[in-house]
N, C-alpha and C positions, 0 to 999 in steps of 0.2 A: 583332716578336713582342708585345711591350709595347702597339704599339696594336691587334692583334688582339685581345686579352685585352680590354683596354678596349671594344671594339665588339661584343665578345659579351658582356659584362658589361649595355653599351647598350640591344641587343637584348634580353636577357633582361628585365631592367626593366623593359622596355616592354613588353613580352607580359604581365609579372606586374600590371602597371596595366591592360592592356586588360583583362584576364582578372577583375582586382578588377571595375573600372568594366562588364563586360557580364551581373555578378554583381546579382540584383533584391530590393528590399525582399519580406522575406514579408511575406504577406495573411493575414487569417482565412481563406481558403478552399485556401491553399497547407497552412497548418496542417492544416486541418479534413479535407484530402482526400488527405494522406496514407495508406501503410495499417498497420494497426496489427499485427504480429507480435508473436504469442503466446508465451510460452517453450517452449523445444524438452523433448519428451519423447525419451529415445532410447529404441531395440528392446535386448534383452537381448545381442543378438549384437555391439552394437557397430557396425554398418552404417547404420542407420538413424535418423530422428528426423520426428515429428510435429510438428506446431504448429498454430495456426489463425491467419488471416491474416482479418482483417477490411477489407473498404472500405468506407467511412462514406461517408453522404450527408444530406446536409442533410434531407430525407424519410428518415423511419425506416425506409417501406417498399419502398423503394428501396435499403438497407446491404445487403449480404451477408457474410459468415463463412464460410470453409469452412476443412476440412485441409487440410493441403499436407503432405508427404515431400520429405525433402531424404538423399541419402548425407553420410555422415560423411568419407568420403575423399575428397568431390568430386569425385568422377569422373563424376556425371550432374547437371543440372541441378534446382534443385527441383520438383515437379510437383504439378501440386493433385488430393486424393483424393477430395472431396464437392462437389455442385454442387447443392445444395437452400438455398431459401428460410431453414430454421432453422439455425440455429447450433447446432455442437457443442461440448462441453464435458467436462473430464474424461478426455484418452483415456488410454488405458492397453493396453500391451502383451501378450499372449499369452506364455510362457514361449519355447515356440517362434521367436518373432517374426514371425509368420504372419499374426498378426488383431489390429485392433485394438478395443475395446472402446472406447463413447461412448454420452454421455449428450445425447439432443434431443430437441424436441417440433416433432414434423413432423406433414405434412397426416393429420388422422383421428386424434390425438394430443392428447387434454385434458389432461392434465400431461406432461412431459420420462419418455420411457423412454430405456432401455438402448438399444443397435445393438451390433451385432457387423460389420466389414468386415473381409472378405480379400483380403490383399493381391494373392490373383493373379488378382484380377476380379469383377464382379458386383457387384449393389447391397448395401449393407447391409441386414442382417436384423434385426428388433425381435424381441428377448426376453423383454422384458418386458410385462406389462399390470395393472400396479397403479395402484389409483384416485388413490392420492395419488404416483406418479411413482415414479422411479427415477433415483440420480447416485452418483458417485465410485466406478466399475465396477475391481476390482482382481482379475485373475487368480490363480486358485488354483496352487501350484506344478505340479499335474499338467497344467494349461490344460482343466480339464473344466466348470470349475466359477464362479463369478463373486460376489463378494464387495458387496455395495455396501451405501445407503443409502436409506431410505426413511422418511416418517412414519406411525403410528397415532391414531386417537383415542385419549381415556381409555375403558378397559376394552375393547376392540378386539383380542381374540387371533387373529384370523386375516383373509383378508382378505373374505372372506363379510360380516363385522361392520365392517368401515371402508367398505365397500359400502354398506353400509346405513346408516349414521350418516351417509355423506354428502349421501346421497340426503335422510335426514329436516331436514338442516340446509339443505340447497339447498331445499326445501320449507316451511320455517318461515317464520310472518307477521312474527316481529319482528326488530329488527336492535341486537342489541345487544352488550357487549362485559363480563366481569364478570374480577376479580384478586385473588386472595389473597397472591402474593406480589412479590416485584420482581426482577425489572424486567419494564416492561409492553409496551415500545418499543424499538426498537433500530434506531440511524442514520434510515429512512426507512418502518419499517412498525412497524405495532401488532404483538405477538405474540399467539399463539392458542394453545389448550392442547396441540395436536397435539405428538407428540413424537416426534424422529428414533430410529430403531431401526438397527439393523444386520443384514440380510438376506443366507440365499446360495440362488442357484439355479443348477440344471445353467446350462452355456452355450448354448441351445438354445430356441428359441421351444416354445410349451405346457407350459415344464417350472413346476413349483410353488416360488415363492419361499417359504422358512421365517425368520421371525423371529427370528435369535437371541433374542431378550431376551421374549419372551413369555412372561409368567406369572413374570417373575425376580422376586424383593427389591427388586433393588439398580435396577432400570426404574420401581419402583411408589416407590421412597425419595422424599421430597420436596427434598433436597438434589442428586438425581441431575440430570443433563442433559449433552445434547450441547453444543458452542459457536456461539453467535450468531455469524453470517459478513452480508456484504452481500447472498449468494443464496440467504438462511436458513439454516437447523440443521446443522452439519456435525460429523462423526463422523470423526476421523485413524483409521484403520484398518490394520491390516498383519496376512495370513498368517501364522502361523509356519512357520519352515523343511520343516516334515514335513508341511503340508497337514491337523492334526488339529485344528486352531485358530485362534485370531483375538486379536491383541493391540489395544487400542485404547485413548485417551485420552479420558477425560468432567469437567466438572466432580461434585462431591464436597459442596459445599455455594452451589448454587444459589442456594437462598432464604433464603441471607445475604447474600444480595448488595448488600444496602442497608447492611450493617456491617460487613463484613471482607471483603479480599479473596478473589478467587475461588481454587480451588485446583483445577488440575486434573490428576489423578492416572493412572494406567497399571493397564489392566484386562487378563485373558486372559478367554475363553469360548469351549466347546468348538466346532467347525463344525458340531457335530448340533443345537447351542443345549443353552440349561441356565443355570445361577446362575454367571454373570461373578465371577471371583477377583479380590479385589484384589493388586495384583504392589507397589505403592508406599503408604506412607498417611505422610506428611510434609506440611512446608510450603514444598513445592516446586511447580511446575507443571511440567507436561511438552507435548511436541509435536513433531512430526517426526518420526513414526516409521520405523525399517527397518532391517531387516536385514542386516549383510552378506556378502559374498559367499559365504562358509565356512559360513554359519549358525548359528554359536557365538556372536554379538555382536548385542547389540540397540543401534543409535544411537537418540539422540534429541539435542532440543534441551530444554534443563532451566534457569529462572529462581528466583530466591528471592522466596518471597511473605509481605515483611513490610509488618506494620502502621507502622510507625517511616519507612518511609523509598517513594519515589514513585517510583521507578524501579529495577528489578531489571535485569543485564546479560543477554541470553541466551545462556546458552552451551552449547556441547557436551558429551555424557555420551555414556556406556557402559556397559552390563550384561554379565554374561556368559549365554549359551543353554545351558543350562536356565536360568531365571533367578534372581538371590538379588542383593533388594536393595541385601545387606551390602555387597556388593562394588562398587557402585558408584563410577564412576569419570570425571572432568571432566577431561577433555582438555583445554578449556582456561581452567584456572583459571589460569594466570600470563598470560593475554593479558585487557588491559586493554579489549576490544572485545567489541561485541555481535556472535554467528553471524546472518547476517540465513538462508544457505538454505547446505546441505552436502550431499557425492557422494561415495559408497563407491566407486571404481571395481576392477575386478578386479586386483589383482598389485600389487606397488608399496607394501604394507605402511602408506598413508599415506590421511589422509581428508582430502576439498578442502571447501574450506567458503567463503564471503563476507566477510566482516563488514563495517561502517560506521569509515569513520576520513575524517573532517575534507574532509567535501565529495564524496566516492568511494565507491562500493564495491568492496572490493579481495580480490584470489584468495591467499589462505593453502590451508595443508594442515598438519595434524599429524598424527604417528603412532600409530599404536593404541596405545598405553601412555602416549601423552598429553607433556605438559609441553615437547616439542620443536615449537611451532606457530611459522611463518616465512611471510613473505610470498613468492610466488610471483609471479617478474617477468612481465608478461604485457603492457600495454601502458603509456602514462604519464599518461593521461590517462582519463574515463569512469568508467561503472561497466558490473560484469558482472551480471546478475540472474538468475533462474530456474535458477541452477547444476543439473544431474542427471548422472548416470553410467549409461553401455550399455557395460558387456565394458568397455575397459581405454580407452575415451572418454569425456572430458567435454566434455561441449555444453551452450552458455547463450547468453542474448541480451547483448548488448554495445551500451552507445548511450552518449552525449556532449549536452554543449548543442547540437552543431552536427552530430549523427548518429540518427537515429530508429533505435533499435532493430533489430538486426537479428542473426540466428541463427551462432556461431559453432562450431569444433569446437575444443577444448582438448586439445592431447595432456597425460597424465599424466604423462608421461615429460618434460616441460619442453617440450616443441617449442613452436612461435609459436602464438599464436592463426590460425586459419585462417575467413577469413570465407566461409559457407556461402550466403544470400542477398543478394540487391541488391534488394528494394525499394522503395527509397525512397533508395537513394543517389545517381542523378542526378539527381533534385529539389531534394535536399537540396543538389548542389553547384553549382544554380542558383543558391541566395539567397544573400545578403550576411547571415552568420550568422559573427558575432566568436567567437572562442573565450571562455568567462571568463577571466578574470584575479582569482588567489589573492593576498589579502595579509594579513598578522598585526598585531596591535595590543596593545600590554599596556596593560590598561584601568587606569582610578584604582583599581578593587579586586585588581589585581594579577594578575588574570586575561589567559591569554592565547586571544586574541577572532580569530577566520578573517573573512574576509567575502568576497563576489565579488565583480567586477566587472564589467558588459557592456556594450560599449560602444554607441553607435546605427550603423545602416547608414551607409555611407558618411563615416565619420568622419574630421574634419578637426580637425588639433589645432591650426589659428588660431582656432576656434571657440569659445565659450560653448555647455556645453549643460546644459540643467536636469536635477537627480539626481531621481530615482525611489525612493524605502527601501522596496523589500518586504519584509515580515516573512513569517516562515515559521509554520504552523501547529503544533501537538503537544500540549504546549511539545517531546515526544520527539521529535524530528527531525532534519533537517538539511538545509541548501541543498546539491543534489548536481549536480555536471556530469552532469548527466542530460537530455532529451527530456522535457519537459514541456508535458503539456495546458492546464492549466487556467486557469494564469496562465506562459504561454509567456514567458521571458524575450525574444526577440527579437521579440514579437510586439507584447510590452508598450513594446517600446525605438522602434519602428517608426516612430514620428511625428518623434523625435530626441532622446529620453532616452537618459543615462546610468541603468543600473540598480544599485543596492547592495544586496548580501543578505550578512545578516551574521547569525552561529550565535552566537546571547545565548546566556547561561548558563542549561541547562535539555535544551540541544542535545544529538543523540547524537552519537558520532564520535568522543571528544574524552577516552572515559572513564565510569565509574560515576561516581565522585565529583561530575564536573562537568554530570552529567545530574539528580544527586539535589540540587544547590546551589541549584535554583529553589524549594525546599520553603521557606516559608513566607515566600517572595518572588516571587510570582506573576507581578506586573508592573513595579515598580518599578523595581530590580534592571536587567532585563532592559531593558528601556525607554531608561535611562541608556547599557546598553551600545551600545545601538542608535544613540545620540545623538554619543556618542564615538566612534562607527565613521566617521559621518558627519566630524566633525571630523576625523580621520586620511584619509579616503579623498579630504577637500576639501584637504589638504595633500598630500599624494603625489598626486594629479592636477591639474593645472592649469590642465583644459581644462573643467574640474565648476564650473558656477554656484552662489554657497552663495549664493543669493539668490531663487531659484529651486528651491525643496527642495519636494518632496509624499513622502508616504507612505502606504502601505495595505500590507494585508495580507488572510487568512482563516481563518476555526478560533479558533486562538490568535493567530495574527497580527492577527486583525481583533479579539480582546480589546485586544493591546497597539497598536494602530491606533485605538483608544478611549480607552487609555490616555491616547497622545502625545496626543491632541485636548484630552484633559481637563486636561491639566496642562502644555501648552508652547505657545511664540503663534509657533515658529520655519516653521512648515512651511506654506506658501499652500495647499493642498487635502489634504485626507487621505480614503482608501478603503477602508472597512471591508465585508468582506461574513462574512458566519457571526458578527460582533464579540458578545462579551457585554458587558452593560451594568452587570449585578449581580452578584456576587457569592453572596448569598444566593439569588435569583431563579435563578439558572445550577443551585445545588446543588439548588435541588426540582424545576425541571423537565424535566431533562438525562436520558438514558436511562444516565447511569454518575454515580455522585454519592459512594462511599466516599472514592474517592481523593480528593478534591477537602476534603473532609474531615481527609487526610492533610497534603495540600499545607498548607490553613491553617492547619492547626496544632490544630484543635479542630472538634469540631461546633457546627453554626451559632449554637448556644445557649450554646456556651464560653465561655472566657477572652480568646479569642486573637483580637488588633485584626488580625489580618488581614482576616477578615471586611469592614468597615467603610473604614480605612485606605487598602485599594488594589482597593476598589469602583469602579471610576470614574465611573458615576452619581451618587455620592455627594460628589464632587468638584468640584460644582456652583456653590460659592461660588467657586472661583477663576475664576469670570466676573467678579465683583464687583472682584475685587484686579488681576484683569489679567494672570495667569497659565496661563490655560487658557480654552476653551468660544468661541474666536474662531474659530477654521481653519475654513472650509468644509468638508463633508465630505457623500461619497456612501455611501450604506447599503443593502447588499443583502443578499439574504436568499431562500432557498427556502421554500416554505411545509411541502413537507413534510419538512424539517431538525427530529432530533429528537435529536440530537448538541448543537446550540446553539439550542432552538427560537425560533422566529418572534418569540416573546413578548419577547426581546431587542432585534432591530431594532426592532419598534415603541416597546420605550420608548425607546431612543436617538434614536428620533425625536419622540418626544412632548418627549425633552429638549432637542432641539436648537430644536426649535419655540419651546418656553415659553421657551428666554434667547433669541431672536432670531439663530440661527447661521443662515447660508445655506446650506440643506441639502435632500437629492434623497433620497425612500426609493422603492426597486426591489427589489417580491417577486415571483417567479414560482412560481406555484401548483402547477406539475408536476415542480418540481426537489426536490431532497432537501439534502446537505449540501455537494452538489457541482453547479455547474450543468452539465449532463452533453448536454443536446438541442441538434443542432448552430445551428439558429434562436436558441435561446435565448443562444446561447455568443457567437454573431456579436453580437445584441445587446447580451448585458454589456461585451465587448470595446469595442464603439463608445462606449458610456455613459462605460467608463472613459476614452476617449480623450478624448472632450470636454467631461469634468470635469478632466481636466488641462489641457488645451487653453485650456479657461475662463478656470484661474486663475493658468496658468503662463505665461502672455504676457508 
C-alpha cells in the first residue's frame, strides 16, 4: 500500500512538472491580445448583466468592442449583443429589464448618441441627434423616458443655438484658445468652454431633448461645473424614486481650483427643468449616487475636503428620501478603509461595497444603520472591481496577477463567488505566470511597510537573478494583485527578473493616517522605504542578486525613480517615465497644482524647504561628492501628458546630459499619461528590456 501511495505521489509530481515546464513565457502580444472585459451592469430583475468585451489589435482599426449578456444563474452561455465597428459605452437598463440604453458614435454619427436595444431582437435604434452628442443614458422609473448628458455652448438655450455656434466655430479663420480661470488642461486635452448639462428626452427617436439647466443661476455661477473625467465632462446623475426629478453631483467652486480644494456637492432639479436646489452645502465631496431599493435612502460615497491634510478616506453615507441633510449618516465611519465602488442589492437589510486594504480589493457589506461593516469571505486572493447589484444579485469582475479579469455573480446571501465568463482563462493558463508573494517589513521609522514579490518564468532557486524595484504611481495608491497593462508585472519579469513593489508611505490600503504621512515628505521618506524594502526582500530571498539592482517606475514612481537616481549610486540602470524633475516646475505646469501646495507645506513662495530639499533636479551637486547622478537611466514620456507635462523629461535630460549620465530620452507624440497604442506599448516594453539588458549583465 505504502509503495502505491509512493507511486502515485511520483506520478502526480510528474504531471505537475510537465504541466509547469509546457507552461510558456508571455509576450507583449499574449498580453496585448488578450480581451478586455468590462465591468458587469446587471438587469433590475436580477437575471441578467451586460458588459463590453473589447479585442485589441495592434491596428486601431482593426480592435472591436461590443456588448455581450451573460445570465446570472448560469444557466446559458454568455452571448454577444452588438457587432458594429464602434464601441458602446454607458449601458444602462430599462426598469423592465427589456432594453438596454448606450451611448456610440456609429456610421453617419459626428458625435456619440444614444441607442436604445431590445432585447428580443432587432437592431438598435438612435434617439438621439444633438450636435454636441449624448452619454450616461439612465432610465426614468416609469422606463419612458431617458435621463443623460450632453454639452452647451455659452449662452446656448436650446439646441437650434449650439447648431449654430458650432457651425460658426467650425467656420472661423483663427485657431486659438483663451482662459480666465483654472484649470485649462486635464490629464490629455485642452479644455474648452462648452459645459456639460443634464438632458431628459422621451425614449423614442424625433422626441425633443430638454435641458434641465437652461437659463438656471446655479449653470451661469462661475464656480459651478460638472467633473473632469478621461472622456470629458461628466455629470453623477440619479432619478428620484417617483420619476419627478433628478438628484446630481457638480463641483461648487470650480474656479478656485488653483487655491482650495474642490468641493463637490448634491443637487436636486425638477424633470420638467428649472433652478437646481442645493440638498448639501459643506466641506465635503460627494459621488456615487443611488437610491435604494425602497426608495427612502439616498447612498452615496462622501470624502472630507481639507486644506490641512492630502488625502481624505472615501467613505460611505446615507440620507434619508425625502431628503434632510441633518440626518446624515456614514456607515462607515469606524472602518479604517477607503469604499473604492458599492451595491444595494434587494432584501438582506445590508449594503456590499469594495474597499482597498494592503494589495487587494476586498467584498465588505454593512448595514443600513451603519457601524457593523465586516469583511465578506469570498475568495483569498485578487481583487473584485465594478461591484453593482440586479434584484437580490451581485455581479463584479474579479482578476489576480495571474487572471485577466473576468465577470462573476456574487450571491448576497454568502454563496461562493460563481464565475460567469471564460475569456481569457485558457490563455492565461497557458503562461508561466507566479502568483505574487506578500511580505511585511517594519521600517527604521517604525512603520509597517507590504511589498510583493514576483518571481521570473521558470524559476530555479540554484539561480542568481537580478531585482527589479517598481515603484507605483499616486503617491494614492497601491501595488494590487490585480491584471495589469501598463507595466505587466510578468511581462516586465519576462527576460529573468525578479520583481519588488513595495507600498511606501503615502500608499492606500493601509489606512488615513498612513496615506496622509507622505505630507510634507514627498520623496525622501518614501524613497528610504523603498531602499529597506530592498534590503529585507535581499535577506528573505536568497535567490535575488543585490548586485544586480535596477529600478523605475511612473507618475509618481517615476518622481521617486528620479529621486533614487539623484541621491543613491546603488542601483545599475533606473527607469523613469511620467518622472518629475522639479518640484516648483511640476506645481505651474500640471493640470492639478493646490494639493501639491498642501503636500509641501506652503506655496511655492513660502517658508517651507520642501520646495527645494526634495527637488531632485536640484540635487545636482551629489554628482560632485559621489552620492547620486551616476545610474544610467531611461526617460520616457508622452507628449501629450498634462498630468506630468513633457517639460519634466526634457529637463531630466537636459540634466542627465550636462553631468555626463548615460542616458536614453523616449517621447511619443500621440500618447498622453499612459502609453496606451498597442505599437507604441510593444516598443516601450522592448526599450525597457534592453536598458536592463544593457546594464544588468
Amino acid at each position: 500500500m505504502k509503495m502505491r501511495i509512493a507511486t502515485l505521489f511520483c506520478v502526480a509530481l510528474a504531471a505537475a512538472v510537465a504541466a509547469e515546464s509546457a507552461r510558456r513565457t508571455i509576450t507583449h502580444e499574449d498580453l496585448w491580445r488578450l480581451k478586455r472585459v468590462g465591468a458587469p451592469v446587471p438587469s433590475p430583475d436580477g437575471k441578467w448583466a451586460v458588459f463590453s468585451v473589447t479585442a485589441p489589435a495592434y491596428d486601431a482599426k482593426e480592435q472591436t468592442a461590443d456588448l455581450w449578456i451573460a445570465a446570472l444563474d448560469g444557466s446559458a452561455p454568455p452571448r454577444q449583443l452588438t457587432q458594429t465597428k464602434a464601441s458602446e459605452s454607458g449601458a444602462n437598463w430599462s426598469p423592465d429589464s427589456r432594453r438596454i440604453a448606450f451611448s456610440a458614435k456609429r456610421e453617419g454619427d459626428e458625435t456619440a448618441q444614444l441607442y436604445v436595444l431590445h432585447l428580443a431582437g432587432g437592431e438598435a435604434e438612435r434617439v438621439t441627434s444633438l450636435t454636441l452628442g449624448a452619454r450616461q443614458p439612465k432610465w426614468s422609473p416609469d422606463g419612458k423616458r431617458l435621463l443623460f448628458v450632453s454639452e452647451t455652448f455659452p449662452g446656448c438655450a436650446d439646441e437650434e443655438a449650439n447648431k449654430k455656434t458650432a457651425k460658426e466655430r467650425k467656420d472661423r479663420k483663427y485657431n486659438a484658445r483663451a482662459y480666465e480661470t483654472f484649470p485649462i488642461r486635464f490629464w490629455d486635452h485642452w479644455l474648452d468652454d462648452k459645459k456639460a448639462h443634464l438632458f431628459v428626452q422621451e425614449a423614442r427617436a424625433g422626441a425633443k431633448a430638454r435641458d434641465l439647466f437652461a437659463g438656471s443661476k446655479l449653470a451661469a455661477a462661475p464656480g459651478f461645473g460638472p467633473q473632469n473625467t478621461d472622456e470629458g465632462q461628466s455629470i453623477e446623475a440619479e432619478w428620484t424614486p417617483d420619476g419627478t426629478g433628478v438628484v446630481f453631483t457638480a463641483a461648487v467652486n470650480r474656479d478656485a481650483a488653483a487655491r482650495a480644494p474642490m468641493r463637490v456637492q448634491i443637487f436636486e432639479v425638477p424633470a420638467a427643468g428649472g433652478e437646481p436646489r442645493n440638498l448639501t452645502n459643506d466641506e465635503r465631496s460627494y459621488s456615487q449616487l443611488e437610491f435604494a431599493g425602497d426608495g427612502r435612502t439616498l447612498l452615496c460615497t462622501t470624502s472630507e475636503e481639507r486644506r490641512d491634510k492630502v488625502y481624505g478616506l472615501a467613505r460611505l453615507a446615507s440620507f434619508p428620501w425625502p431628503f434632510d441633510a441633518a440626518r446624515r449618516s456614514v456607515l462607515t465611519a469606524s472602518l479604517d478603509r477607503s469604499v473604492v465602488r458599492y451595491a444595494a442589492s434587494d432584501g438582506g437589510g445590508r449594503v456590499w461595497f469594495t474597499c482597498e486594504d494592503a494589495g487587494r480589493e476586498k467584498l465588505y457589506s454593512v448595514g443600513y444603520s451603519g457601524g457593523d461593516a465586516r469583511e465578506e469571505k469570498a475568495v483569498d486572493n485578487g481583487c473584485f472591481t465594478g461591484l453593482a447589484a440586479g434584484g437580490r444579485t451581485l455581479v463584479a469582475n474579479w482578476e489576480s496577477a495571474t487572471n485577466p479579469p473576468e465577470v462573476f455573480a456574487l450571491g448576497a446571501d454568502g454563496a461562493a463567488p460563481r464565475r460567469l465568463t471564460s475569456f481569457n482563462t485558457a490563455k492565461a493558463a497557458a503562461l508561466n505566470l507566479a502568483p505574487v508573494e506578500h511580505f511585511w517589513m517594519t521600517s527604521s521609522r517604525g512603520k509597517k511597510i507590504r511589498s510583493m514579490l514576483v518571481r521570473p518564468p521558470a524559476f530555479d532557486a540554484a539561480k542568481k537573478y537580478p531585482l527589479f524595484v517598481v515603484i507605483h504611481g499616486g503617491a494614492a495608491n497601491m501595488w494590487r494583485d490585480a491584471w495589469v497593462l501598463r507595466w505587466n508585472y510578468h511581462l516586465l519579469a519576462s527576460p529573468g527578473y525578479a520583481l519588488l513593489l513595495t507600498d511606501y508611505t503615502g500608499s492606500t490600503g493601509y489606512g488615513e493616517k498612513f496615506s496622509q504621512d507622505i505630507q510634507f515628505d514627498p520623496l525622501k521618506g518614501p524613497a528610504a522605504e523603498i531602499d529597506e524594502a530592498v534590503n529585507e526582500a535581499l535577506k528573505q530571498f536568497r535567490f535575488l542578486d543585490g548586485a544586480r539592482l535596477a529600478a523605475g517606475g511612473a507618475s509618481y514612481g517615476g518622481h521617486l525613480a528620479n529621486w533614487l537616481q539623484a541621491t543613491t549610486t546603488r542601483y545599475k540602470c533606473i527607469v523613469s517615465h511620467a518622472g518629475e524633475a522639479d518640484l516648483v516646475m511640476q506645481w505651474g505646469t500640471s493640470d492639478s497644482i493646490y494639493n501639491r501646495e498642501v503636500n509641501s507645506g506652503s506655496p511655492v513662495w513660502g517658508d517651507s524647504k520642501v520646495w527645494r530639499e526634495q527637488s531632485p533636479a536640484l540635487q545636482g551637486g551629489n554628482r560632485e561628492n559621489g552620492t547620486g547622478f551616476v545610474t544610467p537611466i531611461l526617460i520616457t514620456v508622452g507628449e501629450q501628458d498634462f498630468r506630468v507635462p513633457m517639460n519634466n523629461a526634457i529637463m531630466w535630460f537636459a540634466l542627465q546630459q550636462r553631468l555626463q549620465v548615460p542616458s536614453r530620452l523616449l517621447t511619443f507624440p500621440d500618447e498622453n499619461h499612459w502609453i496606451l497604442k498597442g505599437e507604441n506599448s510593444r516598443f516601450w516594453y522592448g526599450e525597457v528590456h534592453a536598458w536592463l539588458a544593457k546594464w544588468l549583465q
